[in-house]
TIVO-668348 format. One record per residue (C-alpha): x, y, z. Coordinates in pm, whole numbers, padded with zeros to 5 digits, always signed. Each point is the difference from the previous one (the first is absolute). Example, Ala and Ser with C-alpha at 12.3 -4.5 7.8 and 13.67 -1.06 7.14 Angstrom:
<kolpas>
+01230-00450+00780/+00137+00344-00066/
</kolpas>
This chain:
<kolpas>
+09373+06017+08896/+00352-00112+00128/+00202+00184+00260/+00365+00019+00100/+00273+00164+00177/+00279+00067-00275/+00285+00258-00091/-00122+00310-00253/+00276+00181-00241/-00118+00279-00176/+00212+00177-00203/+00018+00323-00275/+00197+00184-00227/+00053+00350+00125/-00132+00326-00197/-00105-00280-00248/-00276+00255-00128/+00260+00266-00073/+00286-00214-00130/-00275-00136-00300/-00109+00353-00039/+00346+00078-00107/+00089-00366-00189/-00244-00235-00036/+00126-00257-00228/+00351-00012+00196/-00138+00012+00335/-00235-00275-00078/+00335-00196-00175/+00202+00045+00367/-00265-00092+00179/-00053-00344-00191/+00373-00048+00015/+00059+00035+00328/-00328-00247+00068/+00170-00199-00174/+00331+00000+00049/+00000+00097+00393/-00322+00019+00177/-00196-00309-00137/+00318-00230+00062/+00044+00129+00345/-00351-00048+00161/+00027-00371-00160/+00343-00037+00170/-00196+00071+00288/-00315-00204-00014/-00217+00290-00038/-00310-00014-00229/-00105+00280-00213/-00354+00024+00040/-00110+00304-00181/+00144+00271-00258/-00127+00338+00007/+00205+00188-00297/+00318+00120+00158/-00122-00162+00376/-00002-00346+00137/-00095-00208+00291/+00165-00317+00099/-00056-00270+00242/+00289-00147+00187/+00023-00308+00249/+00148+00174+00265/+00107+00365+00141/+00375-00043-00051/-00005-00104-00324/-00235+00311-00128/+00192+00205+00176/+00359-00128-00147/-00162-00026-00375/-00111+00403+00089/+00385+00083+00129/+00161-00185-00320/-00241+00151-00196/+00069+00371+00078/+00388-00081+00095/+00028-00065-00375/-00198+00255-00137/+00209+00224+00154/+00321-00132-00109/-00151+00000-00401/-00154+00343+00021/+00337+00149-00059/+00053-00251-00314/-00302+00111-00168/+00083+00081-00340/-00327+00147-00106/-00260+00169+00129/-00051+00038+00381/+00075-00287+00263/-00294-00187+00159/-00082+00022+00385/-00249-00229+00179/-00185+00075+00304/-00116-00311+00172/-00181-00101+00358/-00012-00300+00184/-00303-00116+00196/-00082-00355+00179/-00379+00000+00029/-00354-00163-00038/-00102-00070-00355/-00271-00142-00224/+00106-00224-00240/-00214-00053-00315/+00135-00226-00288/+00392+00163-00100/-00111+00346+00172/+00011+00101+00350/-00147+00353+00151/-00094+00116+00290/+00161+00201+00297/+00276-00141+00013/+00089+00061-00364/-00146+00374+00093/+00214+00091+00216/+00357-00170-00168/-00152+00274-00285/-00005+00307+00265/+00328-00122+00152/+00147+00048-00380/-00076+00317-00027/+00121+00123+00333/+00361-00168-00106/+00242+00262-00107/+00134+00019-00352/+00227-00319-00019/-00118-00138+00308/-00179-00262+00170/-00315+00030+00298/-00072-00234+00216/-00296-00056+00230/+00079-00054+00371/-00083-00412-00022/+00233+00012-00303/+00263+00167+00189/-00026-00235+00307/-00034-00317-00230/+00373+00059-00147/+00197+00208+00230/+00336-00193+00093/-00100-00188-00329/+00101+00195-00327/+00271+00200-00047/-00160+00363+00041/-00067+00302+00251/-00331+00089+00063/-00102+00415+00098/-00334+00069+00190/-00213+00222-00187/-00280-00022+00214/-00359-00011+00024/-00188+00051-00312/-00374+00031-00089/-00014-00114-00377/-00260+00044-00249/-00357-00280+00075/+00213-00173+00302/-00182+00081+00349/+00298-00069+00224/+00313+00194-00041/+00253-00201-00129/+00393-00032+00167/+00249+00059-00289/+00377-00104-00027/+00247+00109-00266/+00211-00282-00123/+00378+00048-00149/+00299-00220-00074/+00208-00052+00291/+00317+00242+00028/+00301-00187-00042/+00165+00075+00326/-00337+00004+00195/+00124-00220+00374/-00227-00324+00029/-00292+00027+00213/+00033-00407+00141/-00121+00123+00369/-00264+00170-00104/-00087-00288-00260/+00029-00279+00252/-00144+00179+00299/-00349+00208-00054/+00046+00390+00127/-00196+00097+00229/-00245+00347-00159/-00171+00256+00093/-00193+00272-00173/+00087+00390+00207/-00333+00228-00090/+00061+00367-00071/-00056+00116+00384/-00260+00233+00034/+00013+00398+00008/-00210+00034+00352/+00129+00393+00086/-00249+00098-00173/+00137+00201-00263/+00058-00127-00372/+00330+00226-00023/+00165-00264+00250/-00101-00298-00215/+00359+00065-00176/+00142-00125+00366/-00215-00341+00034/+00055-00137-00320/+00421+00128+00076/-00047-00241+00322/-00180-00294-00221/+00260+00015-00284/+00291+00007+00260/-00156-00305+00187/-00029-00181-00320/+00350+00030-00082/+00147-00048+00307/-00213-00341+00049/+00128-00095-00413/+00379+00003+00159/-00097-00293+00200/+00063-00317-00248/-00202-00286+00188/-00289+00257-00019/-00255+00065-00349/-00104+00363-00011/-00270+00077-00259/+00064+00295-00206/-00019+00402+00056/-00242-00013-00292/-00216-00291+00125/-00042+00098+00333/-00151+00362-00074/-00241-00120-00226/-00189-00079+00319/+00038+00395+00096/-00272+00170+00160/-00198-00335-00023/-00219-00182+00221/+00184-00365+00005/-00044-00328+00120/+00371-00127+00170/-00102-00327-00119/-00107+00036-00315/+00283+00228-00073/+00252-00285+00109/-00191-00249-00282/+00002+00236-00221/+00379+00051+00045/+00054-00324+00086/+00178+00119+00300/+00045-00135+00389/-00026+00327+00154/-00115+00328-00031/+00114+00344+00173/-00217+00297+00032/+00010+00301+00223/-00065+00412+00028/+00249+00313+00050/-00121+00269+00204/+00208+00323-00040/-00041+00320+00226/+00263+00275+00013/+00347-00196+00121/-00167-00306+00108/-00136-00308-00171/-00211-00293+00084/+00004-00306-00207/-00214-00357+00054/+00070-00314-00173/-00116-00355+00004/+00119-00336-00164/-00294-00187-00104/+00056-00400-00075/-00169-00015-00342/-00160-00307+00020/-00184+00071+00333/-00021+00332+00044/+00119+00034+00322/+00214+00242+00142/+00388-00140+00019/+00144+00308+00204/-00070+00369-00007/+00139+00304+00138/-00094+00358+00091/+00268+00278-00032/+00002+00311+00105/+00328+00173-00039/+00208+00352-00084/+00006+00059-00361/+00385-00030+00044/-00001-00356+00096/-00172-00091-00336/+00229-00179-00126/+00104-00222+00329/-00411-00029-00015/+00083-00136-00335/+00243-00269+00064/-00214-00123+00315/-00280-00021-00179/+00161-00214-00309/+00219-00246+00293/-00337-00043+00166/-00156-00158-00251/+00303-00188-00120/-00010-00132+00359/-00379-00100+00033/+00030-00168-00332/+00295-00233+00141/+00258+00128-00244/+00385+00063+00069/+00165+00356-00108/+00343-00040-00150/+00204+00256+00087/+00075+00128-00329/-00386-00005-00021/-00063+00213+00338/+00258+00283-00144/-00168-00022-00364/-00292+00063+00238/+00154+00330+00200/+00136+00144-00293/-00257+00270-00071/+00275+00293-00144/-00082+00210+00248/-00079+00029+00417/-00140+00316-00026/-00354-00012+00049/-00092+00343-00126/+00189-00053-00369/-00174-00336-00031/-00327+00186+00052/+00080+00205-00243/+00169-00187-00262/-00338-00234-00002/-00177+00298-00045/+00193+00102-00344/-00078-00347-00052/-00324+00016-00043/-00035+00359-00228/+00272-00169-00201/-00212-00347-00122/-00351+00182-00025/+00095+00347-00028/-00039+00272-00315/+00341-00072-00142/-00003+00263-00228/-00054+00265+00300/+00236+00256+00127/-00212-00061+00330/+00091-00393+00001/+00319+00025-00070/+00098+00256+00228/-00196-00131+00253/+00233-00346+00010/+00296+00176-00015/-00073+00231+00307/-00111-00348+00151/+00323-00176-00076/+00232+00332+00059/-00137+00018+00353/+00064-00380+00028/+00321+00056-00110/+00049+00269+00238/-00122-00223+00289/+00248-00311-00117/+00244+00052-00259/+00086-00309-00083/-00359-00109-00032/+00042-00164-00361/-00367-00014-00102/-00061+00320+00032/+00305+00139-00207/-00118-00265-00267/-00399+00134+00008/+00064+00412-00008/+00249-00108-00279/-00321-00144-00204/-00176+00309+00049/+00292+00220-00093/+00006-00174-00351/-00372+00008-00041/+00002+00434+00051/+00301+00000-00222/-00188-00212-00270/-00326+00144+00066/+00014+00321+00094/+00351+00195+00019/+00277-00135-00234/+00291+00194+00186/-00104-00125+00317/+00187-00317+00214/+00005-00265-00202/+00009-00247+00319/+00319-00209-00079/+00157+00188+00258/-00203-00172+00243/-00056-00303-00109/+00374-00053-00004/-00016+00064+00372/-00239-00210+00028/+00231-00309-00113/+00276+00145+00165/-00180-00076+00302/-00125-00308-00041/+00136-00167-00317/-00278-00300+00055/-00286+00261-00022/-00203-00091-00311/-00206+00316-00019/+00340+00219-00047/+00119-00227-00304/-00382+00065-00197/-00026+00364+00079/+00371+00032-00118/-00119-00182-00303/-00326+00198-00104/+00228+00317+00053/+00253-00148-00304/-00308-00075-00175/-00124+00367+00017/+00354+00111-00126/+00003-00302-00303/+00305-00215+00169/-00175-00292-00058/+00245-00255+00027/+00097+00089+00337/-00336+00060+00072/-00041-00357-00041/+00271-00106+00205/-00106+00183+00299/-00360-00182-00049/+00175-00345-00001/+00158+00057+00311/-00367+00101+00179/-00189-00318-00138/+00307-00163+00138/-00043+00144+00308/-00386+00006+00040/-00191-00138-00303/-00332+00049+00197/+00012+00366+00112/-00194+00198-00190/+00247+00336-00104/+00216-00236-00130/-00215-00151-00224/-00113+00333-00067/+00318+00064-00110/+00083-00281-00171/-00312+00066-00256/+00050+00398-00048/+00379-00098-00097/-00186-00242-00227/-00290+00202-00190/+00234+00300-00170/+00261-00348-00124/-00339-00099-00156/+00088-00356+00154/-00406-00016+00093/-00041-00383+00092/+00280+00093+00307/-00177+00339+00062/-00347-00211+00012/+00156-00230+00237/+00117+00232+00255/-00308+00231-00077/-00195-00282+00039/+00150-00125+00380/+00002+00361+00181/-00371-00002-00113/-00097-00300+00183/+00243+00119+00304/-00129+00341+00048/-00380-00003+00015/-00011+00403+00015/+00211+00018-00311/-00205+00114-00342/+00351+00122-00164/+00098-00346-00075/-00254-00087-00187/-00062+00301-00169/+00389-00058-00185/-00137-00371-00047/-00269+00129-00227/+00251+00183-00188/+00203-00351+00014/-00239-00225-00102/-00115+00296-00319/+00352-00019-00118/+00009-00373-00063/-00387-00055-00130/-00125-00145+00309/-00342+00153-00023/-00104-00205+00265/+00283+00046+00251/-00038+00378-00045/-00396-00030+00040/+00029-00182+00335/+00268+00222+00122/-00242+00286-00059/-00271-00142+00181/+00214-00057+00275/+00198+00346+00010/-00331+00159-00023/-00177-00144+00341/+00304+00083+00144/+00096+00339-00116/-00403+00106+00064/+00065-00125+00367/+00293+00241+00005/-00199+00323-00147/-00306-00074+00207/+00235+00121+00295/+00228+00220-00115/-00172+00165-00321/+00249+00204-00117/+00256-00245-00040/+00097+00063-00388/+00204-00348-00046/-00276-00247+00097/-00211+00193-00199/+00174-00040-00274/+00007-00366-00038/-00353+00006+00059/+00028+00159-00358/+00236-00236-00125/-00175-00287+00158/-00385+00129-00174/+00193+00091-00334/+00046-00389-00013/-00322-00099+00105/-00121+00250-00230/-00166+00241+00198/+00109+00292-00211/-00264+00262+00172/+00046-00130+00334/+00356+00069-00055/-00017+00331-00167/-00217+00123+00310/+00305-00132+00253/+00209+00195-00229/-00142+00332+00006/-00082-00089+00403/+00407-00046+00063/+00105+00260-00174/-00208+00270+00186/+00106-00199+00368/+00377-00033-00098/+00054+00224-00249/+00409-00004+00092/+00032-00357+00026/+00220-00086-00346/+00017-00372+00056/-00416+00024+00010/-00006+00167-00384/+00295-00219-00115/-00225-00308+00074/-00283+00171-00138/+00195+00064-00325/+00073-00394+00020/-00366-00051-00031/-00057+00213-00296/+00213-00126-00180/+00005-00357+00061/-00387-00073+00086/-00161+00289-00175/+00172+00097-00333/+00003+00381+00109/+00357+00074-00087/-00038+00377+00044/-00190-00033+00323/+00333-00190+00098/+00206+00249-00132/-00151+00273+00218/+00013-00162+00297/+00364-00079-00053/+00106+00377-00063/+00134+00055+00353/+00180-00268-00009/+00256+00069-00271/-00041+00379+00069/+00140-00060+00385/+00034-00346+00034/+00336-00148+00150/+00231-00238-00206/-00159-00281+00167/-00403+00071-00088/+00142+00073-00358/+00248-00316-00053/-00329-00209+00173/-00227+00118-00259/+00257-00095-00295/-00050-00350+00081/-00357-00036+00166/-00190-00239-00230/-00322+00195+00052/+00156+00313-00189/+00072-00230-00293/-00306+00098-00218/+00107+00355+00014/+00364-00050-00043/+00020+00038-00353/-00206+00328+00029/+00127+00350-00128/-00109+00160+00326/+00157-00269+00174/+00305-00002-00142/+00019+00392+00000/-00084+00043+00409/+00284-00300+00048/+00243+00175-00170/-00070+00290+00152/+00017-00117+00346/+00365-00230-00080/+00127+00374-00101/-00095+00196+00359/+00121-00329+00183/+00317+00043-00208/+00068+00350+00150/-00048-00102+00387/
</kolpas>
């Protein structure tokens, strides 16, 4: 038995399953063509060796990182540039992951882990793209032309260790050249979600406000790596070992800490940890007036800056102070809305109201607070979608939102999924381009960015952006509940199955502490009716609608399921009778494009309760 150390590509056609359902004989045709006249020609180009063909999947050796990695990129650059082009039937899309790893090699074939995990890396790879493991990642970075997104820590199916995964894309063409950071090694650090010691679980909204605010302050210094929101609080409410953390991460240094909060004042500890030793590099004790949070803050993030030998620009150091607000009371608050907004019951009068009293009151406090204009807006369009069709529709304030602060990213995507709700969606679009401009990593925007998206029916960019707030937001079980809807509307049987696993551990984790919340329930449904549970999700059913009865978004969903997963058109219909009895324009002009409505479309009933609703929306 011979070992070695060699670069993994594995690689698959997406919804392959569905597209042969639907035409065997051409898909099989396009698939051999484009073996032959694209994907064959490029791996040779690039010394790779195609080891093994499984139907419409393949793995392929390759003599080094970079060149796996630039086949992968060429590959998928010109599938997407021919998809358009295709002049019959439906384009091909590859997913495909890159591992460097231990293998056995026996005669032509090679197996192992290392080929293992290049297979769970591909199907963790978004529709169109490329994954990476974290030795991949390291192995080419200032070497290809390509960006690389942390997606974090992920435990994949027969691998023990969790593994680090990267997105890989094509470098934007006016992307600055990184030389510094190329020729001289960043210092990094890892910054732990700080612990929630005031011993109350309603104040863990504030700790994890302090971690995420440290994180991005430290990311505004360039000489410095920060690991990812999403990486870091995988480690939440773990037990960990600094050093083994800082392998894992392949970081230098490693920040962790607690918030204490009692009435107006507010005690926070935190410690820099050298990775490699374990020892203690500085560490403070505060203990300060809630209303000096945010100088708290800035000495915190210059501390460590300092002990860590780095220099603050001065551009840097105001990035750093520039926190929208200095009023210590609407930042409270606004992080509080910020919480009920990523894990609350969206489809709840009680959610919904409860952010915009939050934000209002923030406003109040600071009126040119930007963030908080740009959240109570979200919330206004979710009760006018959801729940009252004459009510705000939010533009209002998101529109004061950019007014004041026209570099806010949050106030371009909740201007966007408010055109969305009203079917503008070219402009729609427009204001999500500026937001991934602005701030491709926060997770409303890409939030946004899908939801504009889905109704289009462009699902490979909805899957994308689905995809990324996902892995940003560990709390968030909305994301990949619309994924499963994604991934059903292209074939992908298995994107949509591991979605629903996924959605369902976290939407469970919701409901276990807040039991009545109607919209997690419901994509426990929609996750089960894909794993086909059809009992288990009939008894969630009848369980929501006796908790929530009111909540519309809750039996929309449910009517999703029904129809899509279950065959039970009139079940579907039932459920979507208050809908197009009350529903606002928006709910009604959603479910006209909403691919999980499509088996029913054609029905009489359908049709009748459609036409019915377009006539009272027609009189308002």
């Amino acid at each position: 038995m011979q070992r070695k150390l060699t670069v993994i590509l594995s690689a698959d056609v997406v919804g392959y399953s569905g597209l042969m359902e639907r035409d065997e004989a051409g898909t099989l045709a396009r698939l051999k063509e484009n073996r032959k006249a694209l994907f064959d020609p490029c791996v040779a180009a690039h010394g790779g060796r195609i080891f093994k063909l499984m139907g419409d999947g393949v793995l392929i050796e390759f003599p080094s990182a970079a060149s796996a990695v630039t086949c992968a990129l060429e590959v998928q650059q010109a599938m997407e540039a021919t998809a358009p082009g295709v002049a019959e039937g439906e384009p091909l899309r590859y997913r495909i992951g890159i591992n460097l790893g231990d293998v056995i090699v026996e005669g032509d074939d090679i197996y192992g882990e290392g080929v293992n995990v290049a297979a769970r890396l591909q199907t963790l790879a978004p529709v169109g793209g490329i994954a990476l493991s974290r030795n991949v990642s390291d192995q080419v970075s200032g070497k290809v032309a390509a960006e690389f997104d942390d997606l974090g820590l992920h435990t994949v199916k027969n691998i023990e260790r969790p593994v680090h995964v990267f997105a890989a894309r094509p470098k934007s063409a006016n992307a600055a050249p990184a030389q510094s950071a190329q020729k001289t090694p960043r210092l990094s650090i890892c910054v732990l979600p700080f612990a929630n010691m005031s011993g109350d679980s309603e104040q863990e909204y504030f700790s994890d406000g302090i971690t995420e605010d440290i994180i991005t302050d430290l990311s505004k210094v360039s000489a410095l790596y920060v690991a990812a929101r999403n990486t870091a609080f995988t480690f939440k409410g773990k037990p960990v070992d600094v050093p083994q953390v800082a392998r894992q991460l392949k970081v230098g240094h490693v920040l962790e800490g607690s918030v204490r909060k009692a009435g107006n004042r507010v005690r926070i500890t935190a410690q820099l940890i050298d990775g490699a030793t374990g020892g203690h590099v500085w560490a403070e004790r505060y203990d300060r007036d809630l209303n000096d949070i945010f100088a708290l803050q800035d000495e915190i993030s210059e501390a460590i800056v300092a002990a860590l030998k780095l220099k603050l620009l001065p551009e840097e150091k105001k990035a750093i102070e520039h926190r929208g607000t200095n009023n210590a009371k609407a930042y409270k608050l606004f992080l509080m809305a910020r919480q009920f907004s990523v894990a609350g019951n969206l489809g709840s009068a009680r959610r919904n109201e409860a952010i915009i009293r939050l934000c209002r009151r923030a406003t109040e406090l600071d009126p040119g607070y930007a963030r908080a204009w740009a959240l109570m807006s979200s919330a206004q369009a979710s009760i006018r979608i959801f729940l009252e069709g004459t009510s705000d529709s939010g533009l209002a304030a998101a529109e004061r939102a950019i007014a004041l602060d026209d570099k806010l990213a949050e106030a371009y995507a909740a201007k966007a999924q408010i055109l969305t709700n009203s079917a503008h969606h070219d402009e729609a679009i427009r204001q999500v381009e500026i937001a991934l401009g602005l701030d491709p990593e926060s997770y409303e925007v890409n939030i946004a960015a899908a939801t504009c998206h889905y109704p289009a029916r462009h699902y490979p960019e909805a899957i994308r952006y689905w995809e990324k707030a996902s892995a940003l937001m560990e709390a968030d079980y909305h994301s990949g509940g619309m994924l499963i809807s994604c991934y059903e509307a292209i074939g992908d049987k298995d994107g949509a199955r591991r979605c629903a696993q996924r959605t369902l551990v976290r939407a469970e984790r919701i409901v276990a502490s807040e039991p009545d919340n109607g919209s997690a329930m419901s994509f426990i449904v929609t996750s089960l009716g894909v794993l086909g549970e059809v009992e288990r999700a009939k008894d969630w059913i009848e369980r929501g609608t006796l908790l929530d009865p009111n909540n519309r978004n809750m039996g929309y969903n449910f009517a999703c399921t029904l129809a899509s997963s279950f065959g039970d058109a009139e079940g579907a219909l039932d459920l979507l009778v208050p809908l197009f009895e009350s529903g606002s324009l928006e709910a009604v002009n959603w479910s006209k494009v909403d691919s999980d409505l499509d088996s029913i479309r054609e029905h009489p009933r359908f049709k009748t309760m459609l036409a019915a609703a377009e006539a009272r929306l027609a009189q308002t």
